[in-house]
Residue, then its C-alpha position, 0 to 999 in steps of 0.5 A: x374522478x378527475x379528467x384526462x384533461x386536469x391531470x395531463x399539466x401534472x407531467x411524470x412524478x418522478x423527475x425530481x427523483x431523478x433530479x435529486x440522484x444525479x445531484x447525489x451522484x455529483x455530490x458522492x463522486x468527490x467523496x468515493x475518490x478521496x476515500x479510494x486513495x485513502x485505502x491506496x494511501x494505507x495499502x501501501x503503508x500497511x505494505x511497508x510496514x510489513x515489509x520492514x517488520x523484522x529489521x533491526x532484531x538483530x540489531x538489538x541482540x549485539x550482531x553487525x547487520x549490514x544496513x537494509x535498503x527500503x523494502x528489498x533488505x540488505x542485499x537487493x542485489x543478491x542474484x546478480x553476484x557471485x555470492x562466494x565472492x560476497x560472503x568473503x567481503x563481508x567476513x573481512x568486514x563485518x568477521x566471523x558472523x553477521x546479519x543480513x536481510x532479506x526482503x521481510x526475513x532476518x537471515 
């Protein structure tokens, strides 16, 4: 058996482990960020794609649409007017039927 005094220079064993998880720790921290705003970056284009799935349908079927915004569909304003008074401007413009968007929907 060794002494107490040939193993007290030793020091504690795990030091270099601790050592090496910090520098795992630096070193990942970069990568957790890039691939956090990766999955922010496709939430948002799977969110807007989901959102305009259905606009042009009735484009393609021969109906006049009104043109849709981004996300909100082709009246963003909807509750904010009369829509008596809408419905009329738009059978003046576009006749006696025509499409609109609402949000993801095709009305």
């Amino acid at each position: 058996m060794r002494s107490k005094s040939s193993l007290s220079g030793w020091g504690p064993v795990t030091s270099g482990i601790e050592l090496d998880k910090e520098y795992l720790q630096l070193k990942m921290l970069p990568l957790l960020l890039e691939l956090f705003f990766l999955l922010i970056l496709l939430l948002g284009v799977g969110l807007t794609v989901y959102a305009r799935w259905n606009y042009g349908i009735l484009d393609g079927l021969g109906f006049p649409v009104m043109k849709p915004s981004f996300i909100l569909g082709s009246a963003p304003n909807l509750h904010t007017k009369v829509q008596h008074f809408e419905d009329m401007e738009r059978y003046r413009k576009y006749g006696p039927i025509w499409g609109v968007s609402s949000r993801n929907q095709t009305v």
